[in-house]
C-alpha positions as CSV (number, residue, x, y, z in Angstrom):
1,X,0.0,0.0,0.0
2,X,1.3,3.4,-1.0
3,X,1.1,6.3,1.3
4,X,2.3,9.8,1.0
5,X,5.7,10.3,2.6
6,X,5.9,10.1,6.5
7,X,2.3,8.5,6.7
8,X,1.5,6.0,8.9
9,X,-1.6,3.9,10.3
10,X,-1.7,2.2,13.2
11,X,-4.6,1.1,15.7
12,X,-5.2,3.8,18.5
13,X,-3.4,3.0,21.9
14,X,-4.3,4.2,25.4
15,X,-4.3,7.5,25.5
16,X,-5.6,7.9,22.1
17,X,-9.1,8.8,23.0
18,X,-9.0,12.6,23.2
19,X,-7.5,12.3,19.4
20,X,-10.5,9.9,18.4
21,X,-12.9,12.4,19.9
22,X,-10.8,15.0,18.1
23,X,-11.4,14.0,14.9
24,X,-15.2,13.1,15.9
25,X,-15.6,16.9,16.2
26,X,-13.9,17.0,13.0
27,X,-16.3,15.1,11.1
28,X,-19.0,16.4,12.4
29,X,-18.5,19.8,12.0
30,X,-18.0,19.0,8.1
31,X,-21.4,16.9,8.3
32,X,-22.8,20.3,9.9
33,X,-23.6,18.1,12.8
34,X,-21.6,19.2,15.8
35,X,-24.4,20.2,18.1
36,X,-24.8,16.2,18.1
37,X,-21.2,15.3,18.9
38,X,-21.1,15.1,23.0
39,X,-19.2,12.3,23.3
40,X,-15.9,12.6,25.7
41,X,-12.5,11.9,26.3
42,X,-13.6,9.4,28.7
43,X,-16.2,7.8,26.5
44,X,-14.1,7.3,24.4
45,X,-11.5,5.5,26.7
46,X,-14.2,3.3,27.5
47,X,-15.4,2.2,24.4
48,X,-12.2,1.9,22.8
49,X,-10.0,0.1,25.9
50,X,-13.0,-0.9,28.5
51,X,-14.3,-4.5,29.0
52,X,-15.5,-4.8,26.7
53,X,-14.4,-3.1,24.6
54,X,-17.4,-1.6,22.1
55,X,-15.0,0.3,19.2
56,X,-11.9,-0.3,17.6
57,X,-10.2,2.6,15.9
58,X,-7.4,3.3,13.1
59,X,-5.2,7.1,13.8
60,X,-3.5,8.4,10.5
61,X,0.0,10.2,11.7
62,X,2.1,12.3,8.9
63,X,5.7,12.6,10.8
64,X,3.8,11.6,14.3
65,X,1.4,14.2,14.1
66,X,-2.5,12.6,13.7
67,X,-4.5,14.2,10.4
68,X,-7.5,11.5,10.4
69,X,-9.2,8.9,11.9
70,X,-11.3,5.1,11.5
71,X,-13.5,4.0,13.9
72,X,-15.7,0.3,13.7
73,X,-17.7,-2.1,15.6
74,X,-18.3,-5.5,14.4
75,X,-21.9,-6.6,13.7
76,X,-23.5,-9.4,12.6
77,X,-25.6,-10.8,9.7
78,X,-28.4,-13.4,10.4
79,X,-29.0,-13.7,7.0
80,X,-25.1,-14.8,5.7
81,X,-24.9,-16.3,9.9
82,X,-21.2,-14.2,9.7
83,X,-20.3,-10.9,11.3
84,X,-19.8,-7.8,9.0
85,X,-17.5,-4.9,9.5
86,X,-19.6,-1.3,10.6
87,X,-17.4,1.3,9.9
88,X,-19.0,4.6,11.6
89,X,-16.2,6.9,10.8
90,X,-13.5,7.8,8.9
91,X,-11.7,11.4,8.4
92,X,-9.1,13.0,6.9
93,X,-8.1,16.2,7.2
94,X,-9.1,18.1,4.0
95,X,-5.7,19.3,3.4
96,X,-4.3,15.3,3.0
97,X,-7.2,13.9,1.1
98,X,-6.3,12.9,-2.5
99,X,-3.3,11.3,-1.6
100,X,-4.2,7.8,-1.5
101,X,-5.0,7.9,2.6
102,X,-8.7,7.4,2.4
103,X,-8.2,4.4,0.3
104,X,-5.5,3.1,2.3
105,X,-8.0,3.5,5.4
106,X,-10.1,1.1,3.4
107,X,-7.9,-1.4,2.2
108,X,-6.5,-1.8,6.1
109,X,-9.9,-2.4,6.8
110,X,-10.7,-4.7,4.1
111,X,-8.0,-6.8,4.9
112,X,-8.8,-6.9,8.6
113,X,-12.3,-7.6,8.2
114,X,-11.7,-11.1,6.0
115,X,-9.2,-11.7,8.7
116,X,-11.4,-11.7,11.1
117,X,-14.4,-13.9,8.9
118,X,-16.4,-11.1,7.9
119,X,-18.2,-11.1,4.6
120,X,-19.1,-7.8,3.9
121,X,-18.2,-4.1,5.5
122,X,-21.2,-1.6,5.8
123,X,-21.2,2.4,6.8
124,X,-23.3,5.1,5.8
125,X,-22.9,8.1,4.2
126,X,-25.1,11.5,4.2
127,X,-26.9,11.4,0.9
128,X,-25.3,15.3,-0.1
129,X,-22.2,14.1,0.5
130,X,-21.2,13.8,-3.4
131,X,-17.3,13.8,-3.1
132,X,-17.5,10.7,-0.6
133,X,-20.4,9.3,-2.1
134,X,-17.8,9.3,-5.4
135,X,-14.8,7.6,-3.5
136,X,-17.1,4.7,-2.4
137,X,-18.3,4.1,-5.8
138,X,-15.2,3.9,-6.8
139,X,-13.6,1.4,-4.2
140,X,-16.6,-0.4,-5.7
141,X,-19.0,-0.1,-2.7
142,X,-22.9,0.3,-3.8
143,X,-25.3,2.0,-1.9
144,X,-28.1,-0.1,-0.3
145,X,-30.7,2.3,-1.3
146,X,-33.6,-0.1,-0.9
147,X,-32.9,0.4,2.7
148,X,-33.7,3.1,5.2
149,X,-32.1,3.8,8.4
150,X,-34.2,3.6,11.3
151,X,-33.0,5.1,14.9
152,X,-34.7,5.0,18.6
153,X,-33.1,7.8,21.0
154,X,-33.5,10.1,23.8
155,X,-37.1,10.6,25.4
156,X,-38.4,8.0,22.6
157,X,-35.9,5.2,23.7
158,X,-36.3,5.7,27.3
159,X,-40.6,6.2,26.7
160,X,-40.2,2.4,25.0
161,X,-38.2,0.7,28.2
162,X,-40.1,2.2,30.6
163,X,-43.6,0.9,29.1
């Protein structure tokens, strides 16, 4: 795999977490979604190096200095009876994108997830979001479109356990 000079990828480590939720920011101030990005530090140490842990994640250094980010959770497909790969987020900072990073992200990924016995890797993209949509096309990915994502939160998900 080819990466621009001085870039490297390696899983996160203790003490990672502030740079994970860094980069969460990150992304979703570009999805123009920040007021819904409250996760911590700490919830990220959690999820990431708790037991168990809930999130694996993927930090993108150029000379030891982080400019993007992977995180995923493994789910599982009743249908195939084999887990998948979820990736929930990947970033790069826009002044490092078109180098060959994003797709590097990807093929890490790819290669982990048939290590690990998953058939397939799923994520989900905002449906404005023509420049990504454009990358995952061309890695090959096709968009489920068929499907819809459905979500339970907040007052609704606590109304529903409490009935």
């Amino acid at each position: 795999m080819t990466l621009p000079p001085g870039v490297t990828l390696r899983d996160a480590a203790p003490g990672d977490e502030g740079t994970v939720a860094h980069f969460v920011r990150r992304l979703a101030d570009y999805e123009k979604l920040l007021h819904h990005a409250t996760a911590t530090d700490e919830d990220f140490r959690v999820a990431l190096f708790g037991t168990p842990a809930r999130l694996s994640a993927l930090i993108v250094e150029q000379a030891g200095t982080p400019i993007g980010f992977a995180v995923w959770f493994y789910d599982f497909s009743t249908f195939m009876g084999k887990p998948g790969l979820y990736l929930e987020d990947i970033f790069v900072e826009p002044e490092h994108r078109g180098g060959g990073i994003g797709k590097a992200i990807f093929r890490v990924l790819a290669k982990r997830a048939l290590a690990e016995g998953c058939t397939r890797m799923n994520w989900s993209v905002l449906d404005w979001n023509a420049p990504s949509i454009a990358f995952y096309r061309a890695l090959g990915a096709v968009g489920q479109d068929e499907w819809t994502v459905q979500r339970l939160e907040g007052a609704a998900l606590a109304a529903l356990a409490a009935e």
